[in-house]
N, C-alpha and C positions, 0 to 999 in steps of 0.2 A: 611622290608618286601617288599618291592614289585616292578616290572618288569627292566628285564634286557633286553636293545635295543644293539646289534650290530650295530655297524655305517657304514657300506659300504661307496664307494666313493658317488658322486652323480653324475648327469647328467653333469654338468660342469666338472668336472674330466673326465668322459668319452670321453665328449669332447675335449678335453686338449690331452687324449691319440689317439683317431683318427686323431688329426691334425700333431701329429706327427710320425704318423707310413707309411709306405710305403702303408698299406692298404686303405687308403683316395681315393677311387673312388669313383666318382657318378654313383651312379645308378638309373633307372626309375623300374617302377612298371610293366613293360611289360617285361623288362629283370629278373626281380626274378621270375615272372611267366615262364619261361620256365624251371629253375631248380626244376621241380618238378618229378623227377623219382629217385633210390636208388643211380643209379651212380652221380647223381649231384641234392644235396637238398641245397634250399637257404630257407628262412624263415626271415622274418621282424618285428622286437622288437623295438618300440619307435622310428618307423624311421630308423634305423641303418639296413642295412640287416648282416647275420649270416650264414657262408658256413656250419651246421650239415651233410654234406654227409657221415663221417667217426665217428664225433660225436653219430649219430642217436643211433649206435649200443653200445653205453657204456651210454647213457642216462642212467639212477637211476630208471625211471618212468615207461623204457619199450622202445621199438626203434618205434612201429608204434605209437602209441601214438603222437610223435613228426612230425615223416615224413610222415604223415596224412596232415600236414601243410606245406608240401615243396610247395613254389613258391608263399606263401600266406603271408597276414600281421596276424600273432599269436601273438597281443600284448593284445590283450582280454583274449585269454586262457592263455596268459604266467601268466599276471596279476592273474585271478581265481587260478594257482595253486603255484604261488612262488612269492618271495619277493624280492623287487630290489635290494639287495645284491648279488640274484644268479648272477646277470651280472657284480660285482665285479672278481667273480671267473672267467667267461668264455669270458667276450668280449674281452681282450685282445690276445684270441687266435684262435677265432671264428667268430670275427667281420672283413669284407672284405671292407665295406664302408656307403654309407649312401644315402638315394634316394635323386635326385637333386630336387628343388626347394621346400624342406618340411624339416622344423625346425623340430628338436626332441624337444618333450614336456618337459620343466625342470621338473623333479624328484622331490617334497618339500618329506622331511626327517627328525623324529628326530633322524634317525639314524647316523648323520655327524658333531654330537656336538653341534648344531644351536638351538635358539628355533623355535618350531613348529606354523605354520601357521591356522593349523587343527582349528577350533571354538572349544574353552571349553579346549583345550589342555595347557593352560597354563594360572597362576592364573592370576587374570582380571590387577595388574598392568603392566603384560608384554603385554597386549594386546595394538595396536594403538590407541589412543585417551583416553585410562584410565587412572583411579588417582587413590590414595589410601591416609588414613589418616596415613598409616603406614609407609612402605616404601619412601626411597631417591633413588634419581638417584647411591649411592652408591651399594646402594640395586641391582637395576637395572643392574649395571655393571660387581657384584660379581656374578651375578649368568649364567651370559654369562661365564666370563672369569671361573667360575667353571667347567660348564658342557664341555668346548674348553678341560678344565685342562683335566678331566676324561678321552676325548675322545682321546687325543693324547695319554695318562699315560699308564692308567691301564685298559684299554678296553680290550683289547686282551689277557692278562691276565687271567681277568675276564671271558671273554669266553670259554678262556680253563678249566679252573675250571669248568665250567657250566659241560663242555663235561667229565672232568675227574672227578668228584665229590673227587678230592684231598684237602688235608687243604692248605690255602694260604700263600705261601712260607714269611721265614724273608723277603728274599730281597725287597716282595711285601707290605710288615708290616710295615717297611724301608722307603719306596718309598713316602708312603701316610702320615707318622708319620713327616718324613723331611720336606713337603711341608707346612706340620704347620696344618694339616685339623687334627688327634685328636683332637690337640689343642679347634680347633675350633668346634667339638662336644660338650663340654663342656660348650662351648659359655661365655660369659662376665666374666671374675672377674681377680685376682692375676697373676693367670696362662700366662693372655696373654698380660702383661706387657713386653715390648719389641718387641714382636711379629710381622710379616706382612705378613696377610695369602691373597698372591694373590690380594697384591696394599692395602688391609683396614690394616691399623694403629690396630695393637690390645687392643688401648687404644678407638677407635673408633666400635671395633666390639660388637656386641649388640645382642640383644634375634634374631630379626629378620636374621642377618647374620645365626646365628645357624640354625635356622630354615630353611632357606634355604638352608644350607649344607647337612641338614637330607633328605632333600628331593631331592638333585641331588643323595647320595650317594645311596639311594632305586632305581633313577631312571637307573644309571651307573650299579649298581651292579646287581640288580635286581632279579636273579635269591635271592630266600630268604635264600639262605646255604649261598651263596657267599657272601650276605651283612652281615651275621650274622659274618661271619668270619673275616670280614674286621673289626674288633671295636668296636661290639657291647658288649662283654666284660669288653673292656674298657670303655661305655659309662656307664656303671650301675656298674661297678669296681671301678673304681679308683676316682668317687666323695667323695667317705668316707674314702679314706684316705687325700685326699686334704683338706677338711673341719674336722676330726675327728685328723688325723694322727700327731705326733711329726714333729719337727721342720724339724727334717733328714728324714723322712720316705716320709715327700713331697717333699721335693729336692733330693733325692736321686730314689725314685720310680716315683714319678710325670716325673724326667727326661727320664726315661729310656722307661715309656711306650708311653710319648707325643714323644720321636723321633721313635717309634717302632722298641726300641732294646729287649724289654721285652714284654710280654704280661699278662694281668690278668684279671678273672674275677670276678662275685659275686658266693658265693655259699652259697644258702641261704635253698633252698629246699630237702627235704630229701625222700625218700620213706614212711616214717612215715607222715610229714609234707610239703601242697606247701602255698594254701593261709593261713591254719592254722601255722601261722609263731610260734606263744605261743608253740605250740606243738614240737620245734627242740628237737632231742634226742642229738646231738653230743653234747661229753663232754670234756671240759678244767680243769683241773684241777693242781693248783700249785705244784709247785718240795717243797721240804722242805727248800731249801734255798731263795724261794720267787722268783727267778730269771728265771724261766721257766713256763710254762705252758705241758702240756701232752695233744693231743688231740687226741679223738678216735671218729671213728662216719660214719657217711656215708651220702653223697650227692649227688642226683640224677639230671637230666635234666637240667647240668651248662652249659650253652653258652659257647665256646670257650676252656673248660674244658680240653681238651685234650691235646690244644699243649700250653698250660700257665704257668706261670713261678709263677706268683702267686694268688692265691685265699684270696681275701674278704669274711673272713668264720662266719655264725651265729655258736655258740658254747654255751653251757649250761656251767655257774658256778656259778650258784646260787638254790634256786629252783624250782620250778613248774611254770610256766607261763612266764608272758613278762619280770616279773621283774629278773627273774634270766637268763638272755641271755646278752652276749656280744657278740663286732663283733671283730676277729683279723684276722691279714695280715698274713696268711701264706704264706711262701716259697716251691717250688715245690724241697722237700729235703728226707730223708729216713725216709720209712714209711707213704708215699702218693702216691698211685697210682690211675691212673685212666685209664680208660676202655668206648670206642667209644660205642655211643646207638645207632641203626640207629634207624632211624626217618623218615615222609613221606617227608623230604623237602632236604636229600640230607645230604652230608660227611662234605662238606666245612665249616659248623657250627662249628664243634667239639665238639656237646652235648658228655656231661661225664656223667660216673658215677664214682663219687670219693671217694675212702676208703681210711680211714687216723686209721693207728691201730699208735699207743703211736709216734705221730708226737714231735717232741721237739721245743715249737716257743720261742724264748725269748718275756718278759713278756713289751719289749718295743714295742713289734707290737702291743698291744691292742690299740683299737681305740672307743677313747670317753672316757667315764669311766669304771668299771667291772662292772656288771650285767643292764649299760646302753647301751646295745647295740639295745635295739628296738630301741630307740627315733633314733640311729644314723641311723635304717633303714630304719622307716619311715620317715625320714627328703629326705632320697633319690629316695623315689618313686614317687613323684610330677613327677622331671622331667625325670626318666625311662618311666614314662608311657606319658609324652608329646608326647617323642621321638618317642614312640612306635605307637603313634596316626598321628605324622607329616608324616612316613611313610607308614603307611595304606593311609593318604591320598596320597601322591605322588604315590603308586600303584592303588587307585581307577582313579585319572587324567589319569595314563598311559592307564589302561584296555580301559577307556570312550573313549581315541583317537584311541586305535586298532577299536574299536567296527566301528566307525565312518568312517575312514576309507574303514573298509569292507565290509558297507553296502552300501559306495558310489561306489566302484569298484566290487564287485561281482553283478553276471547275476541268475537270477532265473525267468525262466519263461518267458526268451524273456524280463525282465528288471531289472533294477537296484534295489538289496535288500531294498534300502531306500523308493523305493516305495511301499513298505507295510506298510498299517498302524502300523501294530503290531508293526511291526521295531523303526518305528517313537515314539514308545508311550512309548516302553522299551529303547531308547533312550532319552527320554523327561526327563524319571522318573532317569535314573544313572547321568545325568546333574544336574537334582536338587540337589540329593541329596549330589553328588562331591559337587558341590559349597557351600550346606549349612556347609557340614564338615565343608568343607574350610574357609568358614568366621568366624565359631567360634573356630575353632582353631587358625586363626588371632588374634579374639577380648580376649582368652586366654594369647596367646602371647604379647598384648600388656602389659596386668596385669602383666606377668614374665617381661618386659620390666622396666617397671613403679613401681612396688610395692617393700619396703624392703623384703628382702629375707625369713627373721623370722617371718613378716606379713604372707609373701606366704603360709605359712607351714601350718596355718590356715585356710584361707581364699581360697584356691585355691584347697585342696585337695579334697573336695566335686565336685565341676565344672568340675576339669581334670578326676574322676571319669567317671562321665555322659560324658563326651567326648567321653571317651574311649570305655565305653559301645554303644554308639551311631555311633561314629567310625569301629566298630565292626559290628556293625550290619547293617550298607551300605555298607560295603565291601563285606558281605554275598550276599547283593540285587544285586550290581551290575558283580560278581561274578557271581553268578547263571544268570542275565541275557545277560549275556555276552558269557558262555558258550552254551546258547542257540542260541543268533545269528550266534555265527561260526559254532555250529552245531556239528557234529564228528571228526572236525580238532580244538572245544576247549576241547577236552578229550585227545588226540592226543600230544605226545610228538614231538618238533620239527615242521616245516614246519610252516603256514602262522598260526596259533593259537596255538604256541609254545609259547606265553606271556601268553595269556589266558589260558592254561593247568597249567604250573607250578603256577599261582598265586589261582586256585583254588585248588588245592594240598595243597598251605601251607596257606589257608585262615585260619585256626583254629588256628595259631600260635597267633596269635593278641588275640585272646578270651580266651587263655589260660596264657601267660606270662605276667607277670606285675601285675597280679590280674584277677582270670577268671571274663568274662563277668557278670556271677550273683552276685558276690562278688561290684563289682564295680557299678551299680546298686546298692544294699543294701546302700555300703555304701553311696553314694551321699545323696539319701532319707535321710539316719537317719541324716547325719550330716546338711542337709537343715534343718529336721524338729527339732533340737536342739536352731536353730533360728528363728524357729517360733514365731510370737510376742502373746504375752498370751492375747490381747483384740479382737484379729480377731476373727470375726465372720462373715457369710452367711448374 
């Protein structure tokens, strides 16, 4: 789920490029003051002056607008209306020199791969002088060299996608599958025996590595089509065949999706049926010679649905309820097709809708036992819906830093937005609450760290619940008030509240998948109040 940063150069780059270009003159503040008429406009950004004379008239925003400012320092107004990227685009073509005896301001960015400097923008053990009972310096060093990985990889990628709402090509599928990061969706077990995703020993990588992959891959991809696209199929796909599946069906499928030569997802929801899972209508039923299965049915709102090779399908062959549901591994073969839904969050997902009229699977794709395919799917939702909670937070962190930010560098009124109370107060309250997520989905993760796995299935399913519900519902708070700080530019596709737009766009996605928000809620309560101790009393 949540914000996609483009990473422009930074101010050291920039610098790098003025030192070696012919345009390296020094300039005073009385010589750009005279370029102020159409035939000769100069304007000064960070120090740097910028010849617009010819520019003016192809500006995006309007020609006066700009050359309103010839001869002037426009780094206030540049600031209020664009974001340091624009000068990725134009100073190398625009930029004449830079004033003598006045350093340009470094740029701090999390737009260049780095972590962020911003207060509250990064969880408390990346911060100077913090500890954690959790995390190691391992910790510590994966999530640098991760987010360096994203930013040189598949950035740019990424933002095309943003711009084309296209689905994300093999070769990009390829790209992220090679580096071993699947893999590491997955996080700890069989899988990553041999492995080395990015210097950790895959016999060393643990809950918290995962964790922190979930959360750079929300932060890189960002836009919520674009991360949906990149694996999120496979993160809620291919655990039940790994833990359900035949000997061959995990080395033979396990291989093909962790290098992203294949792709899959779950198809669990139907038109008939989403959290009412008892409720699936699609039916399997055996050939006469025992050696096939026939499946007919139809499956609505599958992540990735569209360009997948295979589906993790709930299917009826038994009857009425949970006890007559299996889960089997379809093949994208004749007599499955499937058909783009759009959606408020964009192409790059590949929500389906999938009709399977008399599908032929052989009877070795079942996974788990016949008519046990709840158990195989409830065993998988603990950690879909972590996942899906790790990411809400890594988008609540991102929104909290735009917010912050903006309210330090935009002017209202003759002063800086953070000197409004109000500012301060709806800032006070997306801090807390980011951070509270954030600690107990820590002190969750440690339990996924620490506790046997078949313990977890018990014990854990209540708590991730309430997480997710909770999760959910500060992503709304901080959301809405984030939109209101930017104001008409967080409704605004594109420009300086273009993170802020799309992430309240797809803020519903988290309250809907994995189990709606009221569902999730219920369940935690009842399963808490099943351990209630029968002598408590007031």
């Amino acid at each position: 789920f949540f914000l996609f940063f483009p990473m422009p150069v930074n101010s050291a780059r920039i610098e790098a490029d003025y030192r070696s270009t012919a345009q390296g003159v020094q300039l005073t503040r009385e010589e750009v003051a005279k370029h102020n008429t159409p035939e000769s406009s100069w304007i000064i950004i960070n120090n740097y002056v910028y010849d617009i004379t010819d520019f003016a008239e192809l500006h995006p925003g309007g020609e006066q607008i700009i050359r309103q400012y010839a001869g002037q320092d426009a780094t206030e107004t540049f600031y209020d209306l664009h974001r340091h990227k624009v000068l990725d685009k134009y100073h190398p073509r625009l930029c004449i020199g830079k004033l003598s005896n006045e350093t340009p301001v470094e740029i701090s960015h999390t737009e260049n791969g780095k972590l962020s400097d911003v207060p509250y923008s990064e969880p408390t053990f990346w911060r100077d002088g913090w500890t954690s009972p959790y995390y190691t310096e391992s910790h510590r060093q994966f999530r640098k060299d991760l987010r360096q990985w994203f930013h040189e990889n598949i950035r740019e990628e990424c933002l095309e996608l943003v711009r084309s709402e296209a689905y994300p090509s093999l070769e990009l599928n390829q790209k992220v599958g090679r580096a071993g990061l699947y893999a590491a969706r997955l996080g700890p077990g069989p899988h990553m025996k041999g492995r080395n995703i990015l210097g950790v020993p895959g016999e060393k990588f643990d809950q918290f590595h995962e964790l922190i992959t979930h959360e750079e891959f929300a932060r890189v991809c960002g836009d919520p089509a674009v991360q949906d696209g990149l694996g999120s199929g496979l993160v809620i796909g291919l655990p039940p065949v790994l833990l359900f599946g035949s000997d061959e069906l995990k080395q033979r499928v396990g291989r093909e999706c962790f290098d992203g030569d294949k792709r899959i997802c779950l198809a669990i929801s139907e038109p008939f049926a989403g959290s009412d899972v008892a409720n699936i209508k699609a039916t399997a039923t055996k050939t006469p010679d025992g050696k096939h299965y026939i499946v007919s049915g139809l499956k609505k709102w599958i992540t990735n649905g569209t360009f997948c090779d295979y589906f993790v399908t709930a299917v009826r062959t038994g009857g009425k309820g949970i006890g007559g549901i299996s889960l089997l591994l379809i093949e994208r073969s004749e007599g499955l097709e499937t058909k783009h839904i759009a959606t408020s969050y964009g192409k790059s997902g590949g929500t389906a809708y999938v009709v399977m009229e008399n599908v032929k699977v052989p009877v070795e794709n079942l996974l788990g036992s016949e008519n046990g395919g709840f158990q195989c799917i409830m065993a998988n939702f603990n950690h879909e819906r972590w996942v899906i909670i790790a990411c809400l937070s890594s988008g609540c962190r991102a929104i909290t830093e735009e917010c912050f930010k903006w309210a330090m560098q935009r002017k209202v009124f003759g002063k800086p937005l953070i000197n409004q109370p109000v500012i301060r107060q709806k800032l006070a309250a997306m801090i807390g609450q980011q951070e509270a997520l954030h600690c107990w989905l820590e002190s969750i993760t440690h339990q996924m760290n620490t506790m046997p796995h078949e313990q977890q299935f018990f014990q854990l399913g209540g708590p991730i619940a309430l997480l997710k519900h909770f999760s959910t519902r500060v992503s709304y708070r901080i959301s809405d008030d984030a939109v209101q700080i930017f104001g008409g530019r967080g409704i605004t596709k594109g420009g300086m509240g273009a993170y802020v737009e799309q992430f309240q766009r797809a803020i519903k996605y988290g309250a809907i998948l994995g189990g709606s928000e009221e569902v999730m809620a219920d369940l935690g309560v009842r399963l808490a109040s099943r351990g209630f101790p029968a002598d408590a009393r007031l």
